[in-house]
TIMI-2910 file (N, C-alpha, C, CB; in pm, 1 decimal, decimal comma, always signed):
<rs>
+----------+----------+----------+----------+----------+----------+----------+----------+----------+----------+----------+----------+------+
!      n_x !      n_y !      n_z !     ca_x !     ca_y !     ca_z !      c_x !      c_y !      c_z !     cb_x !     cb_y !     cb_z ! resn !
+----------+----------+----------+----------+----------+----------+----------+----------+----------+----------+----------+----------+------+
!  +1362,5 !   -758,9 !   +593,9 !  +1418,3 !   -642,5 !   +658,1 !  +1429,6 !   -528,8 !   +556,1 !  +1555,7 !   -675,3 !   +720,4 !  Unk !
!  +1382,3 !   -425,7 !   +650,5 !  +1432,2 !   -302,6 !   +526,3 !  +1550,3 !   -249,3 !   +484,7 !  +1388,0 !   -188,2 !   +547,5 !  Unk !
!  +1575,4 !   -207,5 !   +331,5 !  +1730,8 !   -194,4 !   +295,1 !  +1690,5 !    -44,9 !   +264,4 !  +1811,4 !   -304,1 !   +152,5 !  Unk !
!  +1716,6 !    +37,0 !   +346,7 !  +1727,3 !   +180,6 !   +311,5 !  +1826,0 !   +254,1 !   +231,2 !  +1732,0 !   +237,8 !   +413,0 !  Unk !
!  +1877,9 !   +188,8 !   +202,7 !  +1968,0 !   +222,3 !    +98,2 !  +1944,8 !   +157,7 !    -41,4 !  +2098,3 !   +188,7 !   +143,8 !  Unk !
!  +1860,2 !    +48,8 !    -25,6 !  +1809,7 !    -29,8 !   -171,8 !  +1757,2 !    +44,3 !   -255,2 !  +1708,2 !   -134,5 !   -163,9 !  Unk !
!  +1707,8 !    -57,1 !   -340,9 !  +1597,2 !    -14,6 !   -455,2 !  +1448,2 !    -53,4 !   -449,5 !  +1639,4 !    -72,3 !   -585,1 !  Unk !
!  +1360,4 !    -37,6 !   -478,0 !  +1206,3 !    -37,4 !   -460,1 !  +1199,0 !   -180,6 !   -495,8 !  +1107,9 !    +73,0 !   -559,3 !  Unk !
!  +1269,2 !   -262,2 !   -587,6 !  +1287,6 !   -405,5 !   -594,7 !  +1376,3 !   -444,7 !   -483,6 !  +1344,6 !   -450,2 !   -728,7 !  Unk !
!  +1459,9 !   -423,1 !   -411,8 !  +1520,1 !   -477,9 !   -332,2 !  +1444,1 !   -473,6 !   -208,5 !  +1636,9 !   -432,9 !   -331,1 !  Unk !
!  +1304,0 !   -347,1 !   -192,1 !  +1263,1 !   -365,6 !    -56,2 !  +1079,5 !   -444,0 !    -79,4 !  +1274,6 !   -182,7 !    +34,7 !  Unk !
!  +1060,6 !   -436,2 !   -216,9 !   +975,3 !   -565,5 !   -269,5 !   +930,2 !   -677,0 !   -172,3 !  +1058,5 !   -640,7 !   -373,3 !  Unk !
!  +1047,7 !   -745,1 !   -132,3 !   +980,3 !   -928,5 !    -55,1 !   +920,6 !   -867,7 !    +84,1 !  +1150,3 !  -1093,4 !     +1,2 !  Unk !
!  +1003,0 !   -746,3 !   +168,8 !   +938,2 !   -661,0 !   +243,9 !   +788,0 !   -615,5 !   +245,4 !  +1001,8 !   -572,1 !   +228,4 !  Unk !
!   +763,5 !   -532,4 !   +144,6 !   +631,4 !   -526,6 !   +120,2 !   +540,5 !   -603,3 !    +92,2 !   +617,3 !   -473,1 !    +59,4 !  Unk !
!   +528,2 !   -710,9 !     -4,3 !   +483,5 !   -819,4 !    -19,8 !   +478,3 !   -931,6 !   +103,2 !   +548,9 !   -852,8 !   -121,1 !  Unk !
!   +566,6 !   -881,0 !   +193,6 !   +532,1 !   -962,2 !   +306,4 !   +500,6 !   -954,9 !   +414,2 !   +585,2 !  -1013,2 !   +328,5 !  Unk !
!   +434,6 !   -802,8 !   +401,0 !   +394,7 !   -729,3 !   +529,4 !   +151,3 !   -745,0 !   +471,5 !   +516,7 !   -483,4 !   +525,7 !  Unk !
!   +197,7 !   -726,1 !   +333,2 !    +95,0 !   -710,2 !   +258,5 !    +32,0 !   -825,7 !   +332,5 !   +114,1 !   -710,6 !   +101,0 !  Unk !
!    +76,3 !   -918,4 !   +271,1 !    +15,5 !  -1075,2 !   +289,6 !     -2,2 !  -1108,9 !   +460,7 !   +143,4 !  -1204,8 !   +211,8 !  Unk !
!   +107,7 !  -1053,1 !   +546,1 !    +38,1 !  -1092,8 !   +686,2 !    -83,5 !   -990,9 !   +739,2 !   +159,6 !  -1092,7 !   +806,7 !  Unk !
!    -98,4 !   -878,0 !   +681,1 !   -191,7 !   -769,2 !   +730,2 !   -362,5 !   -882,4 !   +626,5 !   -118,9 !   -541,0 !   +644,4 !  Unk !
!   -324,5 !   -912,7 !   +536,5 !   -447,1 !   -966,6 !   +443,2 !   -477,9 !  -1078,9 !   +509,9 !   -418,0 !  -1000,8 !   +283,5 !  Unk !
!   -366,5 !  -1174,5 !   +583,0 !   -435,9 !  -1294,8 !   +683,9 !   -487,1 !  -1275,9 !   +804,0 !   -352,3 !  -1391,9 !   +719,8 !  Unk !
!   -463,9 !  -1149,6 !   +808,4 !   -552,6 !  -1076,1 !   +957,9 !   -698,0 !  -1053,8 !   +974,2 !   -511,9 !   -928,0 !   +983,1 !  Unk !
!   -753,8 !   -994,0 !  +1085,9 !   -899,6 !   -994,6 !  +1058,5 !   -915,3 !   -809,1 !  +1027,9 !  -1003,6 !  -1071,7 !  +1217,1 !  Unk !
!   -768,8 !   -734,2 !   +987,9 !   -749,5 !   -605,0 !   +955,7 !   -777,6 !   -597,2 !   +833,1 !   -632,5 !   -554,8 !   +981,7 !  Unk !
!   -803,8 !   -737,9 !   +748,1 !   -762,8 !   -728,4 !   +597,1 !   -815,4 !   -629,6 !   +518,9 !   -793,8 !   -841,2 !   +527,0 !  Unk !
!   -926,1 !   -589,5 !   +586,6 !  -1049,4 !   -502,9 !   +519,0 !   -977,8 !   -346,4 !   +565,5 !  -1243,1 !   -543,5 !   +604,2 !  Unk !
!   -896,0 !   -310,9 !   +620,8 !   -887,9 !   -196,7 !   +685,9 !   -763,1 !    -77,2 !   +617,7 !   -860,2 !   -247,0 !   +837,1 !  Unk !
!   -776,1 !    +31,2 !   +516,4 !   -627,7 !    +70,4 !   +460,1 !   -547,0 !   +120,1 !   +555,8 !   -625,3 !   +175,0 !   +351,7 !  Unk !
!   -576,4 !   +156,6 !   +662,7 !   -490,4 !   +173,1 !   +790,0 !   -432,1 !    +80,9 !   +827,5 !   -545,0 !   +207,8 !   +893,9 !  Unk !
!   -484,4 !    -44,9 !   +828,4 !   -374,2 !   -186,1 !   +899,2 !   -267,7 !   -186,6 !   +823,7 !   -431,5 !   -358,4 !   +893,1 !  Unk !
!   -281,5 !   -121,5 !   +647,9 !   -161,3 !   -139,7 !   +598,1 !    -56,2 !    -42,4 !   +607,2 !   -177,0 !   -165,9 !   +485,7 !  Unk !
!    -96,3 !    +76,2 !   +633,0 !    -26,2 !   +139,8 !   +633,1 !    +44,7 !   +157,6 !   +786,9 !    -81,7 !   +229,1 !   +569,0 !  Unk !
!    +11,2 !   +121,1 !   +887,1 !    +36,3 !    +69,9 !  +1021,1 !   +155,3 !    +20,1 !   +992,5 !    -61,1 !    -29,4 !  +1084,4 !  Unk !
!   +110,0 !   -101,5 !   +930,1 !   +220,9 !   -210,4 !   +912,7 !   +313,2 !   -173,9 !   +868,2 !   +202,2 !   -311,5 !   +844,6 !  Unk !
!   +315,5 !   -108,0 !   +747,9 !   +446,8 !    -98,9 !   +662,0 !   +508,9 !     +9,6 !   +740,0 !   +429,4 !    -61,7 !   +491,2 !  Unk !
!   +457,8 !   +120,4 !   +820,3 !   +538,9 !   +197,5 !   +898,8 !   +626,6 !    +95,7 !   +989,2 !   +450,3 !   +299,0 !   +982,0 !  Unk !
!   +555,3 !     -3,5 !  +1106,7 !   +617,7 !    -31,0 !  +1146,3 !   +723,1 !   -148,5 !  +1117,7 !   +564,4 !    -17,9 !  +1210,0 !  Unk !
!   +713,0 !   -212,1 !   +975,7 !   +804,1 !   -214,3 !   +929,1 !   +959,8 !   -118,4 !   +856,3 !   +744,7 !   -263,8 !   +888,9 !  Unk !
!   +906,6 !     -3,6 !   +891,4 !  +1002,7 !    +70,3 !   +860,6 !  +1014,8 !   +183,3 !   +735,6 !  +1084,2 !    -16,7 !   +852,7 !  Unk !
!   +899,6 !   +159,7 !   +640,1 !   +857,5 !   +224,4 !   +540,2 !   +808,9 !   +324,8 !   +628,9 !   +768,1 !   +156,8 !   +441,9 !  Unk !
!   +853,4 !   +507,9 !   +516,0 !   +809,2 !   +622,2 !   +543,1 !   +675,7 !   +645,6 !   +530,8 !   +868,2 !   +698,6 !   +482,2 !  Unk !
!   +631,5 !   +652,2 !   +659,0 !   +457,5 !   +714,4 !   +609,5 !   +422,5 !   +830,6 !   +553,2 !   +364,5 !   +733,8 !   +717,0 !  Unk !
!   +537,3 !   +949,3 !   +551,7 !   +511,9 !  +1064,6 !   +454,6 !   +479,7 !  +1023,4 !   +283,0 !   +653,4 !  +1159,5 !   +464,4 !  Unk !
!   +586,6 !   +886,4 !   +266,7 !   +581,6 !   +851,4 !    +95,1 !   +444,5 !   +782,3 !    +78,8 !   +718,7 !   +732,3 !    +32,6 !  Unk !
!   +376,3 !   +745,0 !   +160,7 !   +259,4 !   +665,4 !   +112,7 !   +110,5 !   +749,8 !   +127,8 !   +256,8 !   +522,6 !   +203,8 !  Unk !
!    +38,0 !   +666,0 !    -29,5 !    -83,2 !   +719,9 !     -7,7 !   -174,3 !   +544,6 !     +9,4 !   -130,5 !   +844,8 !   -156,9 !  Unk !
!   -269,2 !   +556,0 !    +46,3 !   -405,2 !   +481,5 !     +9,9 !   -550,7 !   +511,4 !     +9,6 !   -410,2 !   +392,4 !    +76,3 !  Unk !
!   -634,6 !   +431,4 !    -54,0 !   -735,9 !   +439,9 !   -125,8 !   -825,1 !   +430,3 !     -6,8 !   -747,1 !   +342,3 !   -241,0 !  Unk !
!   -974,3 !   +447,4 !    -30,5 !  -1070,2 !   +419,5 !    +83,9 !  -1091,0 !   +318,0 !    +67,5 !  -1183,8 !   +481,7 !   +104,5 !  Unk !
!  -1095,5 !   +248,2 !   +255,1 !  -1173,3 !   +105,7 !   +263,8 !  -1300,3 !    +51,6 !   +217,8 !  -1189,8 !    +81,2 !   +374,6 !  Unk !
!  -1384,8 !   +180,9 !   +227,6 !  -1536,6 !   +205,9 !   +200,3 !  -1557,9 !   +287,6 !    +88,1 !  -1608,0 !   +271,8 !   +314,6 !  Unk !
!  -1685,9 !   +224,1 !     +4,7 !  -1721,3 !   +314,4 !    -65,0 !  -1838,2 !   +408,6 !    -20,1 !  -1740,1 !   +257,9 !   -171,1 !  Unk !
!  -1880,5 !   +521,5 !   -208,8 !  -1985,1 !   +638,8 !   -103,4 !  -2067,6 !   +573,5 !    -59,9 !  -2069,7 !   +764,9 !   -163,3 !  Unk !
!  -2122,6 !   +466,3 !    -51,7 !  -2236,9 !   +407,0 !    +29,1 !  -2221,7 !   +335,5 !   +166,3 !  -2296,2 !   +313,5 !    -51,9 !  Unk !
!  -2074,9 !   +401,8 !   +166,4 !  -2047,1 !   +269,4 !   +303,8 !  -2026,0 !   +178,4 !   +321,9 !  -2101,5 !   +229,4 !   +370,5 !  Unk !
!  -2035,2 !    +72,4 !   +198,2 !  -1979,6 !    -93,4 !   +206,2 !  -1857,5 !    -80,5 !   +171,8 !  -2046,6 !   -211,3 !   +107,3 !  Unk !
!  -1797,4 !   -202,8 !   +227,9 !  -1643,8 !   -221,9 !   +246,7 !  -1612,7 !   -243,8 !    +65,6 !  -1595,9 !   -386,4 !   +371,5 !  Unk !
!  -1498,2 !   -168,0 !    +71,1 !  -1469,4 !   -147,6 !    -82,1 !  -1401,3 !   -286,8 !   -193,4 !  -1352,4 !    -18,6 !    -77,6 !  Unk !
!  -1433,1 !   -318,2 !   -327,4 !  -1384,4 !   -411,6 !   -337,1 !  -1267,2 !   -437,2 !   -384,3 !  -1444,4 !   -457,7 !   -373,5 !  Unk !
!  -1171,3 !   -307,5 !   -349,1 !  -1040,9 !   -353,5 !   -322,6 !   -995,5 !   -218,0 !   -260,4 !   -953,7 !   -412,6 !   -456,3 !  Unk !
!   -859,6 !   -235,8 !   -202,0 !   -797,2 !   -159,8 !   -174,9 !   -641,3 !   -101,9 !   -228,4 !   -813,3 !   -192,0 !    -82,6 !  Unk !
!   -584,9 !     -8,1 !   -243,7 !   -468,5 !     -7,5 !   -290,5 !   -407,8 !    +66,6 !   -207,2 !   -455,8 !    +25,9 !   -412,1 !  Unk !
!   -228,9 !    +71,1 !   -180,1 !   -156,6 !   +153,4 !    -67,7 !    -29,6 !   +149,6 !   -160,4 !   -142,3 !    +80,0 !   +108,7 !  Unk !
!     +5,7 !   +273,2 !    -97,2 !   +180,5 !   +259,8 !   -225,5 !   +270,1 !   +315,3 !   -110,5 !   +198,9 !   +406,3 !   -424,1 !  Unk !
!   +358,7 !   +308,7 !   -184,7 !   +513,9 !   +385,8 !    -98,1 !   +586,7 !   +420,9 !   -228,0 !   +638,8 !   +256,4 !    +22,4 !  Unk !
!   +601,1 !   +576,3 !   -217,4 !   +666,2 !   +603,0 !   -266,1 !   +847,1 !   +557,9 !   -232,6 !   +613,1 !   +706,8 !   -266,6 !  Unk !
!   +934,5 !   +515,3 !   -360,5 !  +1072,9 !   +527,4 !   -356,0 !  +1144,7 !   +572,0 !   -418,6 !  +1118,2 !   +457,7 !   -350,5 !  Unk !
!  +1180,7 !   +631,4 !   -415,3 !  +1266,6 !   +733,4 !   -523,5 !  +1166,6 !   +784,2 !   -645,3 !  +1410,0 !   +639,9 !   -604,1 !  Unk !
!  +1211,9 !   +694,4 !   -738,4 !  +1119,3 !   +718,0 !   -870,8 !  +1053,1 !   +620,5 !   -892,7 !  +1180,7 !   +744,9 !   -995,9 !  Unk !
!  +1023,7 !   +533,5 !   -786,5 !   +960,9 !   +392,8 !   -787,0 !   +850,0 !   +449,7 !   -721,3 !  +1038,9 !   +257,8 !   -710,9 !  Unk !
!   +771,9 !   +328,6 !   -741,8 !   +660,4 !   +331,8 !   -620,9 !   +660,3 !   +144,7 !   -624,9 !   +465,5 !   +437,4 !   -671,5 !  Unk !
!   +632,0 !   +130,1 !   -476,7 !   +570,1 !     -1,6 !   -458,4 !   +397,5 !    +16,0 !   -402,5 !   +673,1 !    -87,6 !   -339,5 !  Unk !
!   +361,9 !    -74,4 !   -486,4 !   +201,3 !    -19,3 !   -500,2 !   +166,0 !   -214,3 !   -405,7 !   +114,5 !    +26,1 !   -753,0 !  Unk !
!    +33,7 !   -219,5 !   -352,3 !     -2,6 !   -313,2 !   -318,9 !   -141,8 !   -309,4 !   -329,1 !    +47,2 !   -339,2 !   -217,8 !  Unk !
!   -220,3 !   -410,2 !   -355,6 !   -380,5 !   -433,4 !   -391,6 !   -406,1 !   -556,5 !   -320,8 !   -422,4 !   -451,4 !   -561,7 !  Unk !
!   -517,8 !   -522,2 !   -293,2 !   -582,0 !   -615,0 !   -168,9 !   -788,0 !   -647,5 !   -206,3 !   -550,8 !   -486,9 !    +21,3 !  Unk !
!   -858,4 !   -676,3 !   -209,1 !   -969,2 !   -691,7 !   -122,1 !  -1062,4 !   -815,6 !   -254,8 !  -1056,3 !   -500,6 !    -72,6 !  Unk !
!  -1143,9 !   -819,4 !   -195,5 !  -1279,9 !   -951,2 !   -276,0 !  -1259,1 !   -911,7 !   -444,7 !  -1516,5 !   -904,0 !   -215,1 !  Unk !
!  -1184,3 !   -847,7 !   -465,1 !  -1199,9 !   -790,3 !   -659,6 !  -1053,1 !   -834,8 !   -664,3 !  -1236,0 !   -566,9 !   -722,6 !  Unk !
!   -983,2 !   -849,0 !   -597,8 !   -871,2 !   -827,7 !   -619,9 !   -814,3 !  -1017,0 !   -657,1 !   -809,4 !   -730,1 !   -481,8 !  Unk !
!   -851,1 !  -1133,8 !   -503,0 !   -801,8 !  -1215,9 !   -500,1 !   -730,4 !  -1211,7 !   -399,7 !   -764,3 !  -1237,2 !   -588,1 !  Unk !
!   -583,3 !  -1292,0 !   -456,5 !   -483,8 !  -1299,3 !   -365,3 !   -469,9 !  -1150,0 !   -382,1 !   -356,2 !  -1401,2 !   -391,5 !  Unk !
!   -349,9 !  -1138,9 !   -232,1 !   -263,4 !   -996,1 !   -260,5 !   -191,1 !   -997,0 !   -353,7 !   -175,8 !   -949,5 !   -165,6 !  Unk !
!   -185,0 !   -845,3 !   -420,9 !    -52,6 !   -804,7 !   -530,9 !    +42,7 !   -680,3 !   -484,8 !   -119,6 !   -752,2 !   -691,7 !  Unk !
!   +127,6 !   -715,2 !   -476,5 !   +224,0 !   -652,1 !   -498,5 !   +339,0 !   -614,6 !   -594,3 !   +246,9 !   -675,6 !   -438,0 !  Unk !
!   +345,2 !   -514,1 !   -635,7 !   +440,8 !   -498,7 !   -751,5 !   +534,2 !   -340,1 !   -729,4 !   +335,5 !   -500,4 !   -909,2 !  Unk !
!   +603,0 !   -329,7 !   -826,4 !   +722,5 !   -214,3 !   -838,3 !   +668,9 !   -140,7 !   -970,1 !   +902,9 !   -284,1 !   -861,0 !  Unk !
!   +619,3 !    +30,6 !   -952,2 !   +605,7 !    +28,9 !  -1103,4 !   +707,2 !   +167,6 !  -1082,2 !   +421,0 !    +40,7 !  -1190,7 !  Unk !
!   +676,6 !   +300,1 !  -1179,0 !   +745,5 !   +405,2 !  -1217,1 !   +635,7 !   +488,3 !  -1135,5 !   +775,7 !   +428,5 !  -1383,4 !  Unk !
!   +685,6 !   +610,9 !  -1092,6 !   +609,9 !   +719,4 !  -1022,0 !   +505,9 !   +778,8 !  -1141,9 !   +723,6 !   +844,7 !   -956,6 !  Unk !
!   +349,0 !   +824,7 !  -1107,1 !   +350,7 !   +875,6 !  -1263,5 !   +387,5 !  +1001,2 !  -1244,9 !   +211,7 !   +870,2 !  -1352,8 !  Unk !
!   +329,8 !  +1049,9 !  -1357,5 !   +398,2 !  +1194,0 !  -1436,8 !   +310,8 !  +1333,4 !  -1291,7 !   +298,2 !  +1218,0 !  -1689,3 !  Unk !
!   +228,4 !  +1267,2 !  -1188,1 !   +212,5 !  +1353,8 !  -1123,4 !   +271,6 !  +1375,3 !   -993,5 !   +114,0 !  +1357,1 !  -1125,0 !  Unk !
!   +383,9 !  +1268,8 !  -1021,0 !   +452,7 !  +1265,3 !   -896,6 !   +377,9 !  +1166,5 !   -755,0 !   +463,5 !  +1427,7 !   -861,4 !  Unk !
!   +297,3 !  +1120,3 !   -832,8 !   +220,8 !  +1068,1 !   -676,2 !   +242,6 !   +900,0 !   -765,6 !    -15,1 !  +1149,1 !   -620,6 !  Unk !
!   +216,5 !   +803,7 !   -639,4 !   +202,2 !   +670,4 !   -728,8 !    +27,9 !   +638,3 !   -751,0 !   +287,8 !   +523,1 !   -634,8 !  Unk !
!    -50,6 !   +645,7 !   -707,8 !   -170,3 !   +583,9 !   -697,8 !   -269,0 !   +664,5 !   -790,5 !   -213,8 !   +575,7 !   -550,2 !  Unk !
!   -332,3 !   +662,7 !   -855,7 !   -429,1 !   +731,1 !  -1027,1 !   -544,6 !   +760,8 !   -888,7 !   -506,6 !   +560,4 !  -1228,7 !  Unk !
!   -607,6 !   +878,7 !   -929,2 !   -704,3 !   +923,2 !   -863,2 !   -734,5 !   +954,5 !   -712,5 !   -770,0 !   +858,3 !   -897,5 !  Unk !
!   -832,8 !  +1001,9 !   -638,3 !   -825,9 !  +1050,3 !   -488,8 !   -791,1 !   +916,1 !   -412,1 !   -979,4 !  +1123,0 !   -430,1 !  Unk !
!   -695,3 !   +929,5 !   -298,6 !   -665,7 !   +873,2 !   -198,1 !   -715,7 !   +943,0 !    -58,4 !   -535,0 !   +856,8 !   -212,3 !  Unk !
!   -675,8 !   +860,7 !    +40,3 !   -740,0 !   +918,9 !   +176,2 !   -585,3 !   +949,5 !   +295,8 !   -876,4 !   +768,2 !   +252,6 !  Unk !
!   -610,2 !  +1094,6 !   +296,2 !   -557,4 !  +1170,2 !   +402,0 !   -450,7 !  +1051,6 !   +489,7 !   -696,7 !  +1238,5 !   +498,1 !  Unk !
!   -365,4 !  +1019,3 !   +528,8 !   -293,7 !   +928,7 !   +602,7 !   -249,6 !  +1054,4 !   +706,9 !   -167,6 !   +833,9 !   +512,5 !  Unk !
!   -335,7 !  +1109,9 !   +820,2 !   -366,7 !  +1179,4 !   +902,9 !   -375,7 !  +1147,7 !  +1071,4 !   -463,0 !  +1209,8 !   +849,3 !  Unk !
!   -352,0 !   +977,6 !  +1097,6 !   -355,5 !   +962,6 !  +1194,4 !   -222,3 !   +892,2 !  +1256,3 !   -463,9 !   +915,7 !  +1202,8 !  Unk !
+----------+----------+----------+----------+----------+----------+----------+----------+----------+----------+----------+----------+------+
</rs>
């Protein structure tokens, strides 16, 4: 359950466990299923970015990443064939204010 009043570690087993049922899905491939999910788990979809499913050629990418911003946290999650199992972790926002290093995709729908 989400603790809106927590800390980015306290809403951790949350994410990590939204991660892992969207990755046993047949969505696993999709950065929208995650971000679906974690909305309707209750995470702000304004705080989150993610990465493309696909790369420039069009094949499904070999991983994916999605974050949520929290305060000065971010909970970041990684997913796809490069990756393994799912990861989930808690790191520090970086210095650009965003959590995720490099272009992400529009969360527009």
């Amino acid at each position: 359950m989400l603790v809106p009043e927590g800390s980015a570690s306290d809403n951790l087993p949350l994410f990590q466990t939204v991660t892992v049922t969207v990755w046993d899905s047949e969505n696993r491939a999709s950065g929208r299923a995650y971000v679906d999910a974690l909305v309707g788990a209750g995470f702000d979809k304004a705080a989150m970015q993610v990465t493309e499913d696909r790369s420039t050629v069009g094949n499904p990418a070999e991983s994916i990443q999605f974050s949520v911003r929290w305060g000065d946290e971010c909970l970041v999650g990684q997913v796809g064939p490069a990756t393994g199992e799912p990861v989930a972790v808690v790191v520090p926002v970086l210095a650009e204010g965003t959590c995720l290093v490099g272009q992400t995709r529009p969360i527009d729908w």
